[in-house]
Each structure stands twice: as structure tokens, then as C-alpha cells.
C-alpha positions, 0 to 999 in steps of 0.5 A: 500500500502507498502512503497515500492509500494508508491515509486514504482508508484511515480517512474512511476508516475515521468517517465511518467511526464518526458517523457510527458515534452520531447514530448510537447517540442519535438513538441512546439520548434520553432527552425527551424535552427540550426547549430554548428560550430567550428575552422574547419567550419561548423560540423552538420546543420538543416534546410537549403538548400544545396545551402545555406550550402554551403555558411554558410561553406565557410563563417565559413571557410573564414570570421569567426574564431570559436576557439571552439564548437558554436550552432547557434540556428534559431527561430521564434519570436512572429512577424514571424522574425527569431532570434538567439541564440548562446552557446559556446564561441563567442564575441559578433561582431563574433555573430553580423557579423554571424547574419547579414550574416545569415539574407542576406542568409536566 
């Protein structure tokens, strides 16, 4: 084999890999909600009813002030409970009152 021939099946070699871990991920992610919001409200949703969308948007929109883009993730623990995570920007009372809100809508 050449060099050229070596690099070139560990390039496929590797891209086969990768696509392998994206798919395994795809499908083992618990996220079963996710939500991102920001200053004007909720933006992009997963996994709720529109019933229950309507009052996650009026509780971004009344109760809650997101000065930046947060992405609320919604996952099953070990125990059957859902728990969430958060990226962006969020104080940690803002994460306490939008998990309690969501465990009382959910």
C-alpha cells in the first residue's frame, strides 16, 4: 500500500467511526424535552403538548426574564424522574423557579 492509500482508508476508516458515534447517540439520548428560550419567550420546543406550550410561553413571557439564548434540556434519570439541564446564561433561582414550574406542568 502507498502512503497515500494508508491515509486514504484511515480517512474512511475515521468517517465511518464518526458517523457510527452520531447514530448510537442519535438513538441512546434520553432527552425527551427540550426547549430554548430567550428575552422574547419561548423560540423552538420538543416534546410537549400544545396545551402545555402554551403555558411554558406565557410563563417565559410573564414570570421569567431570559436576557439571552437558554436550552432547557428534559431527561430521564436512572429512577424514571425527569431532570434538567440548562446552557446559556441563567442564575441559578431563574433555573430553580423554571424547574419547579416545569415539574407542576409536566
Amino acid at each position: 500500500m502507498t502512503d497515500f492509500q494508508s491515509i486514504l482508508s484511515f480517512a474512511v476508516w475515521g468517517l465511518i467511526a464518526f458517523i457510527a458515534i452520531v447514530v448510537y447517540r442519535s438513538i441512546s439520548s434520553r432527552t425527551i424535552i427540550r426547549l430554548v428560550v430567550d428575552n422574547s419567550g419561548l423560540v423552538e420546543h420538543r416534546g410537549i403538548s400544545p396545551h402545555v406550550k402554551r403555558e411554558i410561553e406565557t410563563f417565559f413571557q410573564k414570570d421569567v426574564s431570559i436576557h439571552q439564548t437558554v436550552t432547557i434540556s428534559g431527561q430521564l434519570d436512572s429512577k424514571g424522574q425527569l431532570r434538567f439541564q440548562f446552557r446559556g446564561a441563567i442564575d441559578d433561582g431563574t433555573k430553580q423557579q423554571v424547574r419547579n414550574f416545569l415539574h407542576s406542568v409536566l
